[in-house]
N, C-alpha and C positions, 0 to 999 in steps of 0.2 A: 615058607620056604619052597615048599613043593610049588604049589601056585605060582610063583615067580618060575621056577624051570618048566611049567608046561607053557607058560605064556610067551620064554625067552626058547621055542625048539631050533632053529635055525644056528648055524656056527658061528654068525658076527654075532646074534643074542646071546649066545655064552660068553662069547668077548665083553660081554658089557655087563652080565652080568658078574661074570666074574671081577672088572673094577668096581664094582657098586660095591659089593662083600669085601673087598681089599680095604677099600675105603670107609666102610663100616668097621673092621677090623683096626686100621689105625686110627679112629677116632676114639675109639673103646679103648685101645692101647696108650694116646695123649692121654685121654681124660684119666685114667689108671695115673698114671706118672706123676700125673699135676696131683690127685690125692696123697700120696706118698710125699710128694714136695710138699704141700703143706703140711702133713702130720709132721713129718721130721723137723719144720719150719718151727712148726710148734713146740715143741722139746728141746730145738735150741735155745729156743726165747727163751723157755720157763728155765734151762739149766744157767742162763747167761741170766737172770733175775736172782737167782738164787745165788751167786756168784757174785753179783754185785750187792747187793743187800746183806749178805751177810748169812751164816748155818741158821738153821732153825733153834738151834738150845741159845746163840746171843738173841734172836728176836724174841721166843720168851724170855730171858732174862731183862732184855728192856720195858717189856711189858709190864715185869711182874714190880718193876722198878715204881714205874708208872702207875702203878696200882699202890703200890706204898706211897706214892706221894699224894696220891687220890686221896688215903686214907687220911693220912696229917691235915692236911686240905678241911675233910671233912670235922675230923673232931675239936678242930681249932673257930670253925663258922657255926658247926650245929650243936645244939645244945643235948642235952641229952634226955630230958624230958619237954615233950609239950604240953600245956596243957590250954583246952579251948576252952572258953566259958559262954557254952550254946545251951539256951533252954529250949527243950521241944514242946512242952507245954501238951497238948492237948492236939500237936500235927500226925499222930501216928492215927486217932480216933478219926478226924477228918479226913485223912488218905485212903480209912477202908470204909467213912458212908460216900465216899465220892469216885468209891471206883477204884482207883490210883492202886490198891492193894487189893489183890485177889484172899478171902480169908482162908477158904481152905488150901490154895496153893500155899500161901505160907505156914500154919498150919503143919503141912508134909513136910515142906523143905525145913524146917526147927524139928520136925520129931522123926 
């Protein structure tokens, strides 16, 4: 700032610089105004969503709706036990001469 006033010493350079700081001034002052317009923008939307969709205790209740019928859903397709019939045979010994199994990490992570 100072810089600008020893460079601008003469009375038309005050004149100029004084529109240059005016005009920094309302630019700062838009760009201020336009943030405030969108935050408020913002708050309308979210309170007109919420207004439109409905209080928050009916969206959890639709949910929770939704989830009861998940469940019927589920215990009508799924059984209630599975059972696989996988032999591993002898692949646990091959995974730790070939590497695949680190013994003492496992080893740590079981004890």
């Amino acid at each position: 700032m100072h810089k600008l006033i020893k460079k601008y010493q003469n009375k038309n350079s005050f004149k100029k610089l004084n529109k240059i700081l005016k005009k920094s001034r309302m630019e700062i002052l838009l760009l201020l105004l336009l943030f405030i317009a969108f935050f408020l923008s913002g708050i309308l939307f979210n309170k007109l969503l919420l207004l439109r969709g409905g209080s928050e205790v009916e969206i959890q209740a639709e949910n929770s709706k939704q989830t009861e019928d998940l469940t019927v859903i589920q215990n009508k397709v799924l059984k209630d036990k599975y059972v696989f019939k996988i032999k591993w045979g002898d692949l646990g010994r091959k995974m730790l001469e070939d590497g695949v199994i680190d013994k003492v990490k496992l080893s740590q992570a079981i004890t």
